[in-house]
VOFI-344223 format. One record per atom (N, C-alpha, C): residue in one letter; x negated, y negated, z negated. Coordinates in steps of 0.02 Angstrom, whole numbers, plus 50000, padded with zeros to 5 digits. Layout:
// VOFI-344223
AXYZ ...
// end
This chain:
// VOFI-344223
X562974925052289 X562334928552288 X562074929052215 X562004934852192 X561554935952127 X560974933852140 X560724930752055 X560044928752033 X559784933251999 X559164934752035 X558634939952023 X558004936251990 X558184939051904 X557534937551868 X556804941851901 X556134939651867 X555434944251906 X555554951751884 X555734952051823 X555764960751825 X556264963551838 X556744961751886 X557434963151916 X557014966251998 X556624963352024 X556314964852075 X556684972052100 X556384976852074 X556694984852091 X557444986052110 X557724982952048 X558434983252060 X558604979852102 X558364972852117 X558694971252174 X558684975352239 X558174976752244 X557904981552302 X558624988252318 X558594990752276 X559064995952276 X559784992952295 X559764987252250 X560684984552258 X560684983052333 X560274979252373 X560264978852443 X560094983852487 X559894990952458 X560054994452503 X560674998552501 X560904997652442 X561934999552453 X562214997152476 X561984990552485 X562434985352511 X562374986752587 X561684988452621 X561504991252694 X561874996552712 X561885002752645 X562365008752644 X563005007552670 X563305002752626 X563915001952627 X564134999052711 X563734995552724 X563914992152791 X564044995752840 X563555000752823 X563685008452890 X563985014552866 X564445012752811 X564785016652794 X564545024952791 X563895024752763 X563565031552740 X563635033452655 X564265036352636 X564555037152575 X564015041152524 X563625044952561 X563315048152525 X562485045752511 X562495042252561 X561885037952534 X562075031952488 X562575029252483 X562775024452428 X562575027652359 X563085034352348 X563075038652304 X562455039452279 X562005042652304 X561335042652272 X560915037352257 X560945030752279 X560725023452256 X561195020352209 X561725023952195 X562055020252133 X561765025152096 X561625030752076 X561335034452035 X560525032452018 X560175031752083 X559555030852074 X559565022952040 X560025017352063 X560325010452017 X560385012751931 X560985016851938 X560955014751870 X560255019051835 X559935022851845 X559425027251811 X558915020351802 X558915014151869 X558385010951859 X558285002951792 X558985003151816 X559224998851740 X559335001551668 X559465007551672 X559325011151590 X558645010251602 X558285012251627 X557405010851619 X557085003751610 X557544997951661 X557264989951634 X557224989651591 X558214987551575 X558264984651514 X558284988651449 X558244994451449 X557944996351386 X557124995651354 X556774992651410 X556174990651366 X555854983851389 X556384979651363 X556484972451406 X555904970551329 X555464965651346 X555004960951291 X555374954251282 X555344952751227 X555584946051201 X555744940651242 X555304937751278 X555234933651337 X555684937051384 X555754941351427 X556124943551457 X557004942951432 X556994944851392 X557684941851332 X557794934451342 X557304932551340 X557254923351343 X557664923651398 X557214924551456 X557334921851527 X558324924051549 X558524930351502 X559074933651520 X559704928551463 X559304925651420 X559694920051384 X559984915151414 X559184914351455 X559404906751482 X559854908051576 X560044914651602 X560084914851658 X560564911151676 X560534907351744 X561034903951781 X561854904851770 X561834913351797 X562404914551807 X562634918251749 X562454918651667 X562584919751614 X563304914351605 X563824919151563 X564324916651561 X564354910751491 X564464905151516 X564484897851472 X565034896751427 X565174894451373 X565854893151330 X566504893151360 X566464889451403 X567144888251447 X567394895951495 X566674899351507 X566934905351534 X567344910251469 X567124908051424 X567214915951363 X567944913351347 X568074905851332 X568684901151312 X569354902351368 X568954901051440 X569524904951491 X569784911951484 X569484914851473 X569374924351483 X569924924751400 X569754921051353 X569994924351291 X570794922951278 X570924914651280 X571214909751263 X571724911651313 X572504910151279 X573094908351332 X573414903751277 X573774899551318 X574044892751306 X573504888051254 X572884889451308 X572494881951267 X572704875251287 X572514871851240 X572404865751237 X571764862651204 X571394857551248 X570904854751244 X570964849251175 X570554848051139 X570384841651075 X569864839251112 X569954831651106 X569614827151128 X569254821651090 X568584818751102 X568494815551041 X568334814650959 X568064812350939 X567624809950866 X568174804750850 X568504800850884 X568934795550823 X568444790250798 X567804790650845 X567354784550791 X567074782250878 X566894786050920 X566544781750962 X566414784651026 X566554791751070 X566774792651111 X566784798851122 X566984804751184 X567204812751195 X566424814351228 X566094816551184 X565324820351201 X565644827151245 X565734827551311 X565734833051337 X565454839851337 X564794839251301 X564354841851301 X564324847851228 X565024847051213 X565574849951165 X566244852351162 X566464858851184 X567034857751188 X567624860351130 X568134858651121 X568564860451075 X569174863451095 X569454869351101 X570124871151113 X570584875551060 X571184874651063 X571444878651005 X571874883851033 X572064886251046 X572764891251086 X572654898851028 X572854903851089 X573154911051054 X572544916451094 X572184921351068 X571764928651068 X572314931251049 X572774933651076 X573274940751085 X573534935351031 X574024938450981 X574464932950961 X574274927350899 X573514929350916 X573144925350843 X572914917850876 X573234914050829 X573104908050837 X572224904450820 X571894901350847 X571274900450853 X570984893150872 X570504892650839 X570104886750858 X569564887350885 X569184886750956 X568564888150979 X568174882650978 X567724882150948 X567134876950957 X566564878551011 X566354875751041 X565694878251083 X565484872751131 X564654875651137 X564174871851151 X564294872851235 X564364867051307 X564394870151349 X563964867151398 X563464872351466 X562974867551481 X562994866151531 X563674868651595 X563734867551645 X563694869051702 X563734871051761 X563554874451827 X563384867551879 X562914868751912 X562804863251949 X562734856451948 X562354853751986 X561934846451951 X562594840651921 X563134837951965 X563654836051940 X563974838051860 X564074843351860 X564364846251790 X563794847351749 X563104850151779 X562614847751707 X562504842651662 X562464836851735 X562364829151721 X563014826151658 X563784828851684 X564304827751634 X564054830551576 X564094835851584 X563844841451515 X563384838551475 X562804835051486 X562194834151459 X561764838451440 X561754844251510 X561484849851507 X561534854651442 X562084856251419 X562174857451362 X561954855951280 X561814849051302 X561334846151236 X561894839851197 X562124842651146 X562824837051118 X562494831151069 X562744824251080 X562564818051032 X562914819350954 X562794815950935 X563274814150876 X563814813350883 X563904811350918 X564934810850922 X565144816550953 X564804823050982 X565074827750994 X565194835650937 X564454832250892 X564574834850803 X565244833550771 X565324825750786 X565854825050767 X566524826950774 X566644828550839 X567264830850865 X567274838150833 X566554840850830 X566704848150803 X566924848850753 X566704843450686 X566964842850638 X567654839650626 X567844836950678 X568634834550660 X569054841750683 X568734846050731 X569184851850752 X569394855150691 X568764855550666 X568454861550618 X568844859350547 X569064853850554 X569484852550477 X570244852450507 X570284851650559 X570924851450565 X571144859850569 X570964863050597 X570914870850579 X570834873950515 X570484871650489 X570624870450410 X571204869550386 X571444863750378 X572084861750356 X572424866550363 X572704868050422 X573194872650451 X573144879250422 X572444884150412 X572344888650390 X572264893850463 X572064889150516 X571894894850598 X571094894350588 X570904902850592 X570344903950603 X570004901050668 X569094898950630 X568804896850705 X568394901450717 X568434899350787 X567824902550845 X567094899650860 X566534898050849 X566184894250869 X565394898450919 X565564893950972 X565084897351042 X564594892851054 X563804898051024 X563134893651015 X562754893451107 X562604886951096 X562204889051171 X561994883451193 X561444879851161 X560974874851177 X560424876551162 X559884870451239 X559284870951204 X559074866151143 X559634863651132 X559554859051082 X559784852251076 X559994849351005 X560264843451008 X560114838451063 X560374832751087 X560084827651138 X559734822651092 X558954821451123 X558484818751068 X558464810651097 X559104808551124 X558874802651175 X558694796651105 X558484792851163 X558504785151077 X559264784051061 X559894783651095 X560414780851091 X560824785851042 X560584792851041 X560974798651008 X560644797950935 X560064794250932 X559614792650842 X559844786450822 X559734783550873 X560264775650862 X561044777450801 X561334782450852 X561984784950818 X561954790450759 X561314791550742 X561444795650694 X561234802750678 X561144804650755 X560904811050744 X560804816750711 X560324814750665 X560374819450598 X560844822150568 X560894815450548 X561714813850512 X562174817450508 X562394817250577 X562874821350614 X562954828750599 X562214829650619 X562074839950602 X561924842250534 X561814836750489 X561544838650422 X562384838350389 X562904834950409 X563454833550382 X563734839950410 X563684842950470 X564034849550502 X564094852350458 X563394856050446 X562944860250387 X563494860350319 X563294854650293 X563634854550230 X564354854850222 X564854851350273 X565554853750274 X565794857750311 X565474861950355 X565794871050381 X565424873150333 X565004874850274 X564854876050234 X565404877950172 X566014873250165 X566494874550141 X567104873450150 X567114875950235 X567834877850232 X568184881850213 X568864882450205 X569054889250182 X569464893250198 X569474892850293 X569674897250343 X569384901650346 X569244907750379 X569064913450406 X568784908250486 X568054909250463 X567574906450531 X567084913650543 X566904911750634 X566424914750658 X566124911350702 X565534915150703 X565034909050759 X564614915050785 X564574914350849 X564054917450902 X563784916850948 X563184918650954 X562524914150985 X562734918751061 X563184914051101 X563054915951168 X562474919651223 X562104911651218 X561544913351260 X561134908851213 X560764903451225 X560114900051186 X560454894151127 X560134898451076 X560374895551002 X559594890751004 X559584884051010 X559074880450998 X559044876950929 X558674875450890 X558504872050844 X559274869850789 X559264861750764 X559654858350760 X560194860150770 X560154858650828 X560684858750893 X561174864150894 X560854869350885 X561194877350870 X561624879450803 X561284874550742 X561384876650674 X561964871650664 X562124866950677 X562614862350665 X563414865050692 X563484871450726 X564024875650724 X563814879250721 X563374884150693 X563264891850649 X563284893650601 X563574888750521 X563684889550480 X564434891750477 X564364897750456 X565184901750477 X565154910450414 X565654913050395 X565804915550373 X565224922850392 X565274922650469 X565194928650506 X564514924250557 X564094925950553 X563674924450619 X563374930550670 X563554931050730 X563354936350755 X562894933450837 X562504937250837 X562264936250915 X562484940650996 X562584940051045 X562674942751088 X562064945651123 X561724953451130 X561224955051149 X560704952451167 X560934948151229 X560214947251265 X560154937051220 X560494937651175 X560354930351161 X559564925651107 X559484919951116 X558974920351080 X559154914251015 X558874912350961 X559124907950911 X558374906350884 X558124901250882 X557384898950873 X557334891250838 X556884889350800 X556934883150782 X556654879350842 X556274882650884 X555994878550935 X555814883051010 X555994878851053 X555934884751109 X555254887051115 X554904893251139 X554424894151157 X553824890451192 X554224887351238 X553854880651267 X553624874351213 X554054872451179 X553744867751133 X553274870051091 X553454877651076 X552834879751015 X552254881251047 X552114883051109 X551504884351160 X551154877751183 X551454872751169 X551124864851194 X551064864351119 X551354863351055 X551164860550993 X550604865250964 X550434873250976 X550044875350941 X549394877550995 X549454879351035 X548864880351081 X548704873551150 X549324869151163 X549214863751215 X549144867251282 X549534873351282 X549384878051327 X550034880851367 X550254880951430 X550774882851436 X550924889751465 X550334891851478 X550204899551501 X550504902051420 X550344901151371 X550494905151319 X551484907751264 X551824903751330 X552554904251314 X552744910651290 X552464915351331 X552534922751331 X552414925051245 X551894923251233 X551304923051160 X551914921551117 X552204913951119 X552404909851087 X553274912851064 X553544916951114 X554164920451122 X554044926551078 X553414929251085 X553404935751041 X553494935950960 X552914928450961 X552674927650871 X553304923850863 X553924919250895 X554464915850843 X554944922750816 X555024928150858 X555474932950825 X556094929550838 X556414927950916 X556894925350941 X557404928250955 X557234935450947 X557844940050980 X558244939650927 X558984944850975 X559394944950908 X559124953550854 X558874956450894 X558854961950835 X558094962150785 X557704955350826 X557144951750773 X557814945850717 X558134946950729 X558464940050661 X558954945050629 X559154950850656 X559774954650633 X559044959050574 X558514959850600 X558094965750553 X557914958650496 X557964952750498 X557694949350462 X558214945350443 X558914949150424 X559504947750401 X559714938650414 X559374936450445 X559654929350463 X560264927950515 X560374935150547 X561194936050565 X561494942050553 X562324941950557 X562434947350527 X562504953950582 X562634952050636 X562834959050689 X562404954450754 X562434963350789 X562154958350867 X562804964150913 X563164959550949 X563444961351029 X563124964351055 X563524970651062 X563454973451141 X563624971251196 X563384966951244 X563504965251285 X563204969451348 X563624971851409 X563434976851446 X562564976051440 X562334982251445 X561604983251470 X561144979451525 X561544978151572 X561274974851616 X561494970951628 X561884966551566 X561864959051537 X562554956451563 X562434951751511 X563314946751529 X563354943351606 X562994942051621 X562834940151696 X562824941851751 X562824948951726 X563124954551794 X563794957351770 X563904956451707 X564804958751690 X564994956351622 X565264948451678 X565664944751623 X566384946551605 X566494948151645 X567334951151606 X567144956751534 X566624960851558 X566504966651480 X566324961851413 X565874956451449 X565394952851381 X565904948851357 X566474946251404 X567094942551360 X567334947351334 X567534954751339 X567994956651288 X567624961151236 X566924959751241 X566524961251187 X566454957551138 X566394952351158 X566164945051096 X567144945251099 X567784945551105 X568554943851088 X568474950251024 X568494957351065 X568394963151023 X568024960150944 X567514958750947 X566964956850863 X567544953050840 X567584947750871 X567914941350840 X568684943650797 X569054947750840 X569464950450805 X569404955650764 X568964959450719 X568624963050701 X568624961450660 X568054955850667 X567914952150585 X568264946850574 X569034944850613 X569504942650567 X569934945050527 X569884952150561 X570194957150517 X569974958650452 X569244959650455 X569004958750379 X568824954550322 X569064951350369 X568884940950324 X569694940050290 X570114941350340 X570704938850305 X570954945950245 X570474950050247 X570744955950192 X570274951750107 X570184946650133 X569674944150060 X569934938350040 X570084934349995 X570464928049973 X570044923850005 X570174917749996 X569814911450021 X569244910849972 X569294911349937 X568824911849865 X568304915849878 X568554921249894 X568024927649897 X567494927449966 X567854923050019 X567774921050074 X567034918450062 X567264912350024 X567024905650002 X566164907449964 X566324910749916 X565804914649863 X565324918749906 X565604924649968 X565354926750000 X564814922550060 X565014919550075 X564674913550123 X564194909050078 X564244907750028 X563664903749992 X563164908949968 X563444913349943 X562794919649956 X562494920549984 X562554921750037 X562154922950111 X561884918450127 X562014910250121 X561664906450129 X561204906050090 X561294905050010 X560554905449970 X560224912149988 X560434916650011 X559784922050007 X559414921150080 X559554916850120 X559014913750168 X558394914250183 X557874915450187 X557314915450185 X556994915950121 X557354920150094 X557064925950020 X556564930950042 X556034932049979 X555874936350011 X555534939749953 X555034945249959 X554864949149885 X553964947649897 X553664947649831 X553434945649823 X552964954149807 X552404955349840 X551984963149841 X551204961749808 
// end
């Protein structure tokens, strides 16, 4: 059964009466509700509001790391482990082949159902799951195989036991050594790029977002309780962070945004996997036309020009 966000309402309406169509086998009434369908989704989601983006970030049945890693990857194999203190699930690492290119995928993953959330840690990784990213991420290095890295938390895990271990640490060390690797990296914001949590695999050659995705220092909800104590005002709070991807692509803090079908990765995950495979091979094509150097030079650029701005 599909999950129907509030401004999905219409469409659902329509999809269940094809589905009624279909049952009584009236071909020509299908016909005109797939027409009057799709006319009603070019009309949603083309004037979807920020928040609405949110809610299509965070949807259920939005496809998770492990879906994009299945769909892309043949002859993976899983990396396990930090080497210092235990396998944060809540991270995963695989290396295999995208058509005959050899690859490293990093990504954030948050789980389906209470069992696999609970493993997952609802997609929220400790320090030792930083870590594992960073042992992937150099060992891919070494070798000279480009990485993959798949954003999609609401954010680091803030427990006492994950500060105990380091926390910071962990993501401030990400930062600074994918900072200079000198593979051909990419990173893309799946579904919810949170804080911390998000930036500790988004330092990459290439950063791109997938349409309906969002990338924020803080979710809407936290900024609606810290600045008004108000939780009616999420909506407010979604507009003024400038969460979308074509609010961070106009304010150059990423470089491309995914097309991911119109009426979202969640209703067609097979297109949004070979949309985000399609980029990825794209811009390895144009990464490996540049030396490591040039790579290198290019990526520290972009990082200092960060939150530049001109002065009127």
């Amino acid at each position: 059964m599909a999950t129907y966000l509030p401004f999905e309402e219409k469409i659902q309406k329509i999809e269940e009466e094809i589905i009624i169509a279909k049952t009584k086998a009236d071909e020509h009434a299908v016909e005109i509700l797939e027409k009057k369908l799709s006319k009603e989704v070019e009309k949603t989601y083309k004037n979807l509001s920020d928040y609405q983006k949110l809610q299509l970030a965070r949807h259920p049945d939005r496809p998770y790391a492990m879906d994009y890693i299945k769909g892309l990857l043949t002859d993976a194999y899983e990396i396990h482990g930090d080497r210092h203190y235990v396998d944060d699930h809540a991270i995963v690492c695989y290396l295999g082949y995208i058509g005959t290119q050899k690859v490293m995928v990093i990504g954030e993953q948050k789980g389906r159902g209470t069992k696999e959330k609970l493993h997952r840690n609802f997609g929220m990784p400790s320090p030792e799951g930083y870590r594992k990213a960073l042992r992937a991420a150099k060992m891919a290095d070494k070798f000279g195989i480009p990485i993959l890295m798949l954003v999609d938390t609401p954010g680091a895990y803030p427990g006492i036991g994950a500060e105990e271990r380091n926390q910071s640490e962990a993501i401030a060390k990400n930062l600074y050594e994918f900072a200079d690797l000198t593979t051909p990296t990419v990173s893309v914001v799946i579904g919810e790029g949170g804080s911390g949590g998000a930036l500790a695999i988004s330092v990459a050659d290439k950063l791109a977002m997938m349409r309906y995705s969002v990338y924020a220092v803080i979710s809407p909800e936290g900024c609606s309780a810290i600045l008004w104590n108000d939780p009616s005002k999420v909506e407010t709070a979604a507009n003024a962070l400038k969460i979308t991807a074509e609010n961070l692509k106009e304010l150059k803090l990423v470089d491309d945004v995914i097309d991911e079908p119109l009426i979202g990765a969640h209703r067609e995950k097979d297109e949004a996997i070979k949309a985000l495979g399609d980029y990825f091979m794209k811009s390895l094509e144009e990464l490996k036309a540049m030396t490591s150097a040039q790579r290198h030079q290019a990526k520290y650029d972009k990082l200092m020009a960060l939150g530049s701005f001109d002065e009127k």
